[in-house]
KOLBAPA-787027 format. One record per residue (C-alpha): residue number from 0; residue in one letter; x, y, z negated; chain. Coordinates in steps of 0.2 Angstrom, whole numbers, plus 5000, padded with zeros to 4 digits. Example, Ala and Ser with C-alpha at 12.3 -4.5 7.8 and 13.67 -1.06 7.14 Angstrom:
<recs>
+-----+------+------+------+------+-------+
|  nr | rest |   c1 |   c2 |   c3 | kette |
+-----+------+------+------+------+-------+
|   0 |    a | 5062 | 4978 | 4961 |     A |
|   1 |    s | 5068 | 4995 | 4964 |     A |
+-----+------+------+------+------+-------+
</recs>
This chain:
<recs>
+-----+------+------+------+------+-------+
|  nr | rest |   c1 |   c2 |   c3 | kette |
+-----+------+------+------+------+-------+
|   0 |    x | 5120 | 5086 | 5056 |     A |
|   1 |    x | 5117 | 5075 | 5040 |     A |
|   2 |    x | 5110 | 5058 | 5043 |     A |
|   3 |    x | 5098 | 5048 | 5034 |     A |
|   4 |    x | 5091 | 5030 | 5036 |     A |
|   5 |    x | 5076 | 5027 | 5032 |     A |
|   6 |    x | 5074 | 5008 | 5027 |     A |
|   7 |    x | 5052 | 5002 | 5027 |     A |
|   8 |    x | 5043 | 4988 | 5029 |     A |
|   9 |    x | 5036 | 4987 | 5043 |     A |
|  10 |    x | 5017 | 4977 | 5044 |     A |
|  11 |    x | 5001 | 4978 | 5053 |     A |
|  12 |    x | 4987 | 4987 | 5047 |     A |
|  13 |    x | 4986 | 5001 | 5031 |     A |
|  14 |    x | 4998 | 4998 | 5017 |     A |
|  15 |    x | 5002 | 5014 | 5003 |     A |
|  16 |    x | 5020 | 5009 | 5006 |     A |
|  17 |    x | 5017 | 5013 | 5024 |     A |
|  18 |    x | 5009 | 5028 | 5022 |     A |
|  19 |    x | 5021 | 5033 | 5008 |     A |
|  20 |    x | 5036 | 5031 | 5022 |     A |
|  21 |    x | 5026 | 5041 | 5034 |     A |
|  22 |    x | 5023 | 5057 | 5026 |     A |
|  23 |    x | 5043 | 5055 | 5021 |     A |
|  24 |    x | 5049 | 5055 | 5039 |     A |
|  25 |    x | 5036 | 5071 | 5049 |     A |
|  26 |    x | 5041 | 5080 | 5034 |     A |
|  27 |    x | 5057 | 5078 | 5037 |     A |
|  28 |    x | 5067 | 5096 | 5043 |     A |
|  29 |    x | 5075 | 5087 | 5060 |     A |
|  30 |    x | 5085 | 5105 | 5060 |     A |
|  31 |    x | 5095 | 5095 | 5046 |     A |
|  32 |    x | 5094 | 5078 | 5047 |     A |
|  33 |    x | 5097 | 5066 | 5062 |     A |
|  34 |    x | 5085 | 5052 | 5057 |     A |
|  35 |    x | 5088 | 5035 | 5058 |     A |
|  36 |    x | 5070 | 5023 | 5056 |     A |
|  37 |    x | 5075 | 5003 | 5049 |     A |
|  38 |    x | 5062 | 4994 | 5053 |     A |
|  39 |    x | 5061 | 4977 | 5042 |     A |
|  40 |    x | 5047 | 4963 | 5044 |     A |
|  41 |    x | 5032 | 4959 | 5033 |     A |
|  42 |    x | 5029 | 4942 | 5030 |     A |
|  43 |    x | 5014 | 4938 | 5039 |     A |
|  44 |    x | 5003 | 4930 | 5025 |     A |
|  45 |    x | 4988 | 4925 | 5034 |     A |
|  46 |    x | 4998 | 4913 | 5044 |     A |
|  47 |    x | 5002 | 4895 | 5038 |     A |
|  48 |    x | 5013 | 4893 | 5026 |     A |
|  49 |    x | 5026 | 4882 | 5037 |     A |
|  50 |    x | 5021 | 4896 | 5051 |     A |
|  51 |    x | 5025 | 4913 | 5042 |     A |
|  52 |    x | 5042 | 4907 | 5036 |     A |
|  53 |    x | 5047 | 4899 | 5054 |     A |
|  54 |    x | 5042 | 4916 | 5061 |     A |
|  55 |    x | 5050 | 4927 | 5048 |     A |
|  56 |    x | 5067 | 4919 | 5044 |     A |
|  57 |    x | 5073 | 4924 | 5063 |     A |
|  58 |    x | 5065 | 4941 | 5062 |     A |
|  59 |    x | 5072 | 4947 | 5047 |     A |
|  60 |    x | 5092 | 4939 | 5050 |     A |
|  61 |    x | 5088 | 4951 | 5067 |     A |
|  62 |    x | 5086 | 4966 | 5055 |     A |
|  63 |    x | 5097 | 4964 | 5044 |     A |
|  64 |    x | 5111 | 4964 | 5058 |     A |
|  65 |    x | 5102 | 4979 | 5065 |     A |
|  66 |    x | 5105 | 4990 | 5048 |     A |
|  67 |    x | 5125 | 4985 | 5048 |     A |
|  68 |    x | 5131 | 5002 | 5056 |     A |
|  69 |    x | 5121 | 5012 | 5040 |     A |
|  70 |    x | 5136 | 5003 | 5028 |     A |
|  71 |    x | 5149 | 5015 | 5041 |     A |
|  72 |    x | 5139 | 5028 | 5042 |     A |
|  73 |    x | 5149 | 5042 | 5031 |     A |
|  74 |    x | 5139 | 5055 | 5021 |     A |
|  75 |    x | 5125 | 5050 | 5027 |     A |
|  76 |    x | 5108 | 5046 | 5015 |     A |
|  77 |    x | 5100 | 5029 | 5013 |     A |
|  78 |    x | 5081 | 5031 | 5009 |     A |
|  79 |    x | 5073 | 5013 | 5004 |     A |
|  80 |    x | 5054 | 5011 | 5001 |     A |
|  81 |    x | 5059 | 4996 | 4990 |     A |
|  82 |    x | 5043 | 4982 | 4990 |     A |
|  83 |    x | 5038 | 4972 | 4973 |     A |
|  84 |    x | 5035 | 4956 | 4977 |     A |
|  85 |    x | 5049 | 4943 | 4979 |     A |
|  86 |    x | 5050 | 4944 | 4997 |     A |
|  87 |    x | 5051 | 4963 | 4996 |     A |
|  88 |    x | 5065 | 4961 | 4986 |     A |
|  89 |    x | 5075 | 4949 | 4995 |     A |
|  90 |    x | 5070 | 4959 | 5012 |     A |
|  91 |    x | 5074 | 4975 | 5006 |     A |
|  92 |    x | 5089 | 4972 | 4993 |     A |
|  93 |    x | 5102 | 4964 | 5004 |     A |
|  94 |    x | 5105 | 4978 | 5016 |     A |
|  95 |    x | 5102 | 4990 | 5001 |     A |
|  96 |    x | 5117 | 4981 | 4989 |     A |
|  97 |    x | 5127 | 4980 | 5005 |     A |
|  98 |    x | 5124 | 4997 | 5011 |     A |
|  99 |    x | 5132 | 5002 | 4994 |     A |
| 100 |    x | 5145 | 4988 | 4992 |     A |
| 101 |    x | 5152 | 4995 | 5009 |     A |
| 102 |    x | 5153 | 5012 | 5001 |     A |
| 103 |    x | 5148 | 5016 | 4983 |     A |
| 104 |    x | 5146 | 5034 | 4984 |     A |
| 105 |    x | 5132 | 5032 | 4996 |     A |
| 106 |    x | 5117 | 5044 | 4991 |     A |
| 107 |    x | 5104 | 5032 | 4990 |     A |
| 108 |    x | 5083 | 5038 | 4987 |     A |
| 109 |    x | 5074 | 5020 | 4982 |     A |
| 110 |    x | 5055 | 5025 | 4981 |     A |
| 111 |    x | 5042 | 5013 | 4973 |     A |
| 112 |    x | 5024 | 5015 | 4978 |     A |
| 113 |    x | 5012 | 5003 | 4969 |     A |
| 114 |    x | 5013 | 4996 | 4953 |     A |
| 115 |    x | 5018 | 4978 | 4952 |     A |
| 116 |    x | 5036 | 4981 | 4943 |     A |
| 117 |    x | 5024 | 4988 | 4926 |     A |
| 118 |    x | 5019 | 4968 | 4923 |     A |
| 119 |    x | 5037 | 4961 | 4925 |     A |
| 120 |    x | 5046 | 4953 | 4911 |     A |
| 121 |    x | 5062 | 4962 | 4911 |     A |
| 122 |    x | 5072 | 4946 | 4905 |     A |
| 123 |    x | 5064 | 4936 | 4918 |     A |
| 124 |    x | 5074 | 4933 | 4934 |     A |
| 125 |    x | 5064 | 4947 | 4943 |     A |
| 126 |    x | 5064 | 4960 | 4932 |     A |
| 127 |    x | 5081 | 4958 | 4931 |     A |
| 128 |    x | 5085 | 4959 | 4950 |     A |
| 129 |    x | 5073 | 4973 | 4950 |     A |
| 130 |    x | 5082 | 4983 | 4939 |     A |
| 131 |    x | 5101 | 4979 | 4946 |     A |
| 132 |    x | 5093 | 4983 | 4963 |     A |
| 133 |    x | 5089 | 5001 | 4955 |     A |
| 134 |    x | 5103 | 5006 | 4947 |     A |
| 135 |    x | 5111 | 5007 | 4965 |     A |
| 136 |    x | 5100 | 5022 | 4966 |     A |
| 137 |    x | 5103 | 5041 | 4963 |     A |
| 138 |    x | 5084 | 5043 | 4964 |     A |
| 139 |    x | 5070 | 5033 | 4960 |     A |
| 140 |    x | 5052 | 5041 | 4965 |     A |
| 141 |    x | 5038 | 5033 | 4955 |     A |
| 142 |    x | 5020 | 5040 | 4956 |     A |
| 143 |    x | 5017 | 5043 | 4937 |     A |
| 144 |    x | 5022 | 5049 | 4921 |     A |
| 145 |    x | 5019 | 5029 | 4914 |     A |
| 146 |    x | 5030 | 5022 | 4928 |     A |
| 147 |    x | 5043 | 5034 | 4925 |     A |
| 148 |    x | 5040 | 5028 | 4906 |     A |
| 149 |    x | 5041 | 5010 | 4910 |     A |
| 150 |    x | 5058 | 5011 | 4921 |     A |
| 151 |    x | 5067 | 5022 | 4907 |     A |
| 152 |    x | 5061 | 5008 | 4895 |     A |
| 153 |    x | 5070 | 4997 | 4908 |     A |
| 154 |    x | 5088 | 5008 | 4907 |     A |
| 155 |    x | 5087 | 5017 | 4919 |     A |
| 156 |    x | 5090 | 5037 | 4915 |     A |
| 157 |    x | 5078 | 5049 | 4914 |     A |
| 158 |    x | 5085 | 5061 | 4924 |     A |
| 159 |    x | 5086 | 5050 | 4940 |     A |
| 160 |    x | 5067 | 5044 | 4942 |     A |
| 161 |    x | 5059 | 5058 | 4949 |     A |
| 162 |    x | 5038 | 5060 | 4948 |     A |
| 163 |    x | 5031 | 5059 | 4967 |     A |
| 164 |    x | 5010 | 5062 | 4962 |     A |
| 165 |    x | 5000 | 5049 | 4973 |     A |
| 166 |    x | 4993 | 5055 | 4989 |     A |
| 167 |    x | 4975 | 5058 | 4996 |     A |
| 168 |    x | 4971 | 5064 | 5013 |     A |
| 169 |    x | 4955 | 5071 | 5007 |     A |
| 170 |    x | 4952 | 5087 | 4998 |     A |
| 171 |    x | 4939 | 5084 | 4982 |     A |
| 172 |    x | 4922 | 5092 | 4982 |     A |
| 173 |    x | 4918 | 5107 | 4969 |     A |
| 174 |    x | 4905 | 5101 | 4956 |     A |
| 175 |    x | 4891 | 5111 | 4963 |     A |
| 176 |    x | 4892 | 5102 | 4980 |     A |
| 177 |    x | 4894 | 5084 | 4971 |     A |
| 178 |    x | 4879 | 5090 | 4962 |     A |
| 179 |    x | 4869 | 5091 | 4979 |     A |
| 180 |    x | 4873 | 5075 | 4982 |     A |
| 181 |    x | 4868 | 5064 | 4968 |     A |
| 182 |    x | 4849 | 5070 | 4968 |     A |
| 183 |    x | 4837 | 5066 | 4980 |     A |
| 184 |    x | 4850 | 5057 | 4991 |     A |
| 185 |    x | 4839 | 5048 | 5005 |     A |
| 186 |    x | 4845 | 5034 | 5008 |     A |
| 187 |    x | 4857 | 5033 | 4993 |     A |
| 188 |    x | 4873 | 5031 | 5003 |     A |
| 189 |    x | 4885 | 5019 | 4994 |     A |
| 190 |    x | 4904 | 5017 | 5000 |     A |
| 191 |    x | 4918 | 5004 | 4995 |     A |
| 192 |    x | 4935 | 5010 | 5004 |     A |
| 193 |    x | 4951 | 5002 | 5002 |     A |
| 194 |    x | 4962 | 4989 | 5010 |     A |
| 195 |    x | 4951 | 4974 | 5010 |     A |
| 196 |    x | 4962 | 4963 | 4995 |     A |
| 197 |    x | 4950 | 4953 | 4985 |     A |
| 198 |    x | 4958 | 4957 | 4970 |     A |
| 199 |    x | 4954 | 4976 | 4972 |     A |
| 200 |    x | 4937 | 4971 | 4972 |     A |
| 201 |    x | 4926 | 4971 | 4989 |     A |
| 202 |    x | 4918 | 4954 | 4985 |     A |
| 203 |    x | 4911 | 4961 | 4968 |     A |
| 204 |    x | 4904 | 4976 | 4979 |     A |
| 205 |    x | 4896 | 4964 | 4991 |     A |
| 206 |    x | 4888 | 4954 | 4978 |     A |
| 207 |    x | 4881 | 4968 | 4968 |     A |
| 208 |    x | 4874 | 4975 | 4985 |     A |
| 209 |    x | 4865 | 4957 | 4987 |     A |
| 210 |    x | 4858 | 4957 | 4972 |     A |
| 211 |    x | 4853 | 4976 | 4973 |     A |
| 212 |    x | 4843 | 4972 | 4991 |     A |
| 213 |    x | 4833 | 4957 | 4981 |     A |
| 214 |    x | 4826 | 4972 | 4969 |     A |
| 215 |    x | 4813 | 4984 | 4969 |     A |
| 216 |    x | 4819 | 5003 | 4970 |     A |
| 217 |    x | 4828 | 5015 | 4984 |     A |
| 218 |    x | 4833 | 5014 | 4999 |     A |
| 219 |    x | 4851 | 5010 | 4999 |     A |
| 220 |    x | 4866 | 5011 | 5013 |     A |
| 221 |    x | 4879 | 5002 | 5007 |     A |
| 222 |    x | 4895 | 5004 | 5019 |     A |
| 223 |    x | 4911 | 4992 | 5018 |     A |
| 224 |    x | 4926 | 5002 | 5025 |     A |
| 225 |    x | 4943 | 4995 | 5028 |     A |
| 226 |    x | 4955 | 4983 | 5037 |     A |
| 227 |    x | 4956 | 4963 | 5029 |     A |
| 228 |    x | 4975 | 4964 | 5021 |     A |
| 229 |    x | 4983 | 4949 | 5017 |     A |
| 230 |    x | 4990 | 4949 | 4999 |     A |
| 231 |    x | 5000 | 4934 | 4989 |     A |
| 232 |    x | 4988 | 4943 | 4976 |     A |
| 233 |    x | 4974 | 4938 | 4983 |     A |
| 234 |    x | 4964 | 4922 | 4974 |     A |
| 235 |    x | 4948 | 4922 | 4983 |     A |
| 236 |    x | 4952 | 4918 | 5001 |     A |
| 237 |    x | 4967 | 4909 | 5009 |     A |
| 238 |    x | 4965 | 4916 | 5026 |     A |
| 239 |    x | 4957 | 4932 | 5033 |     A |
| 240 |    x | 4947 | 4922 | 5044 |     A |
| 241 |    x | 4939 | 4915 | 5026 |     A |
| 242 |    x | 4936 | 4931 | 5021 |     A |
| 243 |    x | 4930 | 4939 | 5036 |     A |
| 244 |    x | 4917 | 4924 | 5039 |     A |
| 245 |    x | 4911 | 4927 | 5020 |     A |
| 246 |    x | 4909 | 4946 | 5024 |     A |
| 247 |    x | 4899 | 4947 | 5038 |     A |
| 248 |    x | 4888 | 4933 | 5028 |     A |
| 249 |    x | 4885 | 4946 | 5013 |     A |
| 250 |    x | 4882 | 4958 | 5027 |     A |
| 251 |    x | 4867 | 4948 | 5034 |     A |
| 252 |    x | 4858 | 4941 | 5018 |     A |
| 253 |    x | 4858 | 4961 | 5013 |     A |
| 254 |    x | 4852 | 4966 | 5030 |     A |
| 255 |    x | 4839 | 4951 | 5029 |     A |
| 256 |    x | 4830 | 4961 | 5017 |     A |
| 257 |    x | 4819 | 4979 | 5017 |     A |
| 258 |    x | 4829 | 4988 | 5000 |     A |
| 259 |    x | 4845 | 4988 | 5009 |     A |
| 260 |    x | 4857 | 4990 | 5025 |     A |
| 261 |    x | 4876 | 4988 | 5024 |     A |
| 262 |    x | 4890 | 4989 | 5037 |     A |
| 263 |    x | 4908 | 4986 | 5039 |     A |
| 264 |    x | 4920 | 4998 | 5046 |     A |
| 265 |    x | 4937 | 4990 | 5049 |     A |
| 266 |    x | 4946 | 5007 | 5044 |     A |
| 267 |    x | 4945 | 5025 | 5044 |     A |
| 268 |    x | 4957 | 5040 | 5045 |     A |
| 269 |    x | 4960 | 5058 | 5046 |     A |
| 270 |    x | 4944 | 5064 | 5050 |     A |
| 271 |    x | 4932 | 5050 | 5049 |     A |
| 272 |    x | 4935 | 5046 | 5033 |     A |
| 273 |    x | 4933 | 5062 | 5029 |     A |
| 274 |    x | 4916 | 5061 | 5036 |     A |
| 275 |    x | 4912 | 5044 | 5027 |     A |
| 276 |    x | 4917 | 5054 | 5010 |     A |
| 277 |    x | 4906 | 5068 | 5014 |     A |
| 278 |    x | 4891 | 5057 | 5018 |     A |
| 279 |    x | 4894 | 5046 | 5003 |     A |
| 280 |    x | 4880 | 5049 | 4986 |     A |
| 281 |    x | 4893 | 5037 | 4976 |     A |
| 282 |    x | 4911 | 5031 | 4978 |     A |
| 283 |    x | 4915 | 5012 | 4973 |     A |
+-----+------+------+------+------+-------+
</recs>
């Protein structure tokens, strides 16, 4: 039986590349594969900063000695979900170059989920660790025809990165039911889901409910679904506690008035989201 190590960050709460990782290993034919799950650490951003790096330092030394039997493991496959900050890189790039410095013919899969990578400077010192980092790779996954476009335009052949089409657990609506919904909705059910990341923009949604409630017009439910998930991206709030106190003040000031209700549901999956999606007149 074939082996294959499966090399993930590992973090609290949703994350694409989590979920990315998941579907990878249950669809996995175990009739084939003996599987083998590396489990690296996140860096634990809404910690302090002396905090998170005392924490993580220890924790990832201790996995990195965990994934030295993958360098001696012969024929076997080595699927990295490969992260895009400078952490990720560090995190995930040393057991990668070392899993293929111990043997070069290793079959290595490095999949990217997210975008960050299409911003880098190519000549910058990331870009350029970016792209050593994926030449170790006989295939790179990407979630679209511009990423793919991007990372050939980096030198890396065509034929290796393969197109893996981002994932929804929720089956689209036909036009005729999405019809039903946007006319005479009662209350006019609004719905922002996401990980809660300032940057992907839940404190715009809050503040345009606010000033919604302060006019005259419908009823409107506007719902706030999603975990707080910390981000070096994120430039509104330092700590979730930050965030979350900011939120559940939003929250009042809109339920303080008679145009408006909101809620926040710290996540959904499977089949109460699917229910959030079929209740919901407009997606944010």
């Amino acid at each position: 039986m074939r082996r294959i190590w499966v090399l993930s960050a590992h973090r609290a709460g949703f994350s694409g590349q989590g979920e990315a990782t998941r579907l990878v290993v249950e669809n996995l034919d175990r009739q084939q594969w003996a599987l083998c799950l590396l489990r690296l650490p996140a860096l634990e951003r809404n910690r302090s900063p002396l905090g998170r790096w005392l924490r993580y330092f220890p924790r990832l030394a201790a996995a990195w000695i965990r994934c030295v039997p993958m360098g001696f493991s012969w024929g076997s496959v080595l699927y990295v979900s490969l992260g895009q900050t400078w952490t990720g890189l560090v995190r995930d790039g040393v057991p990668l170059w070392l899993a293929y410095a111990w043997r070069r013919k290793k079959r290595v899969v490095i999949s990217l989920n997210g975008s960050n990578f299409m911003e880098w400077n190519d000549q910058g010192v990331v870009g350029r660790i970016f792209v050593r980092l994926l030449r170790l790779g006989k295939v790179i996954t990407v979630l679209g025809e511009s990423q793919q476009k991007r990372l050939i335009a980096l030198g890396i052949a065509r034929e290796r990165v393969r197109i893996v089409p981002n994932t929804c657990e929720v089956t689209g609506l036909d036009e005729h039911r999405v019809s039903e919904k946007q006319h005479g909705a009662d209350p006019l059910r609004i719905l922002f889901l996401s990980s809660l990341i300032d940057t992907k923009g839940y404190p715009e949604y809050l503040e345009a409910m606010t000033a919604l409630s302060a006019k005259r017009g419908p009823f409107v439910e506007a719902i706030l679904c999603g975990p707080l998930t910390a981000s070096q991206f994120g430039e509104r709030f330092q700590r979730n506690k930050e965030a979350r106190q900011w939120i559940e003040s939003k929250i009042a000031e809109i339920n303080s008035s008679s145009r408006a209700r909101a809620c926040w549901i710290p996540g959904a999956r499977g089949d109460a989201k699917w229910t959030l999606y079929q209740k919901a007149n407009i997606f944010v």
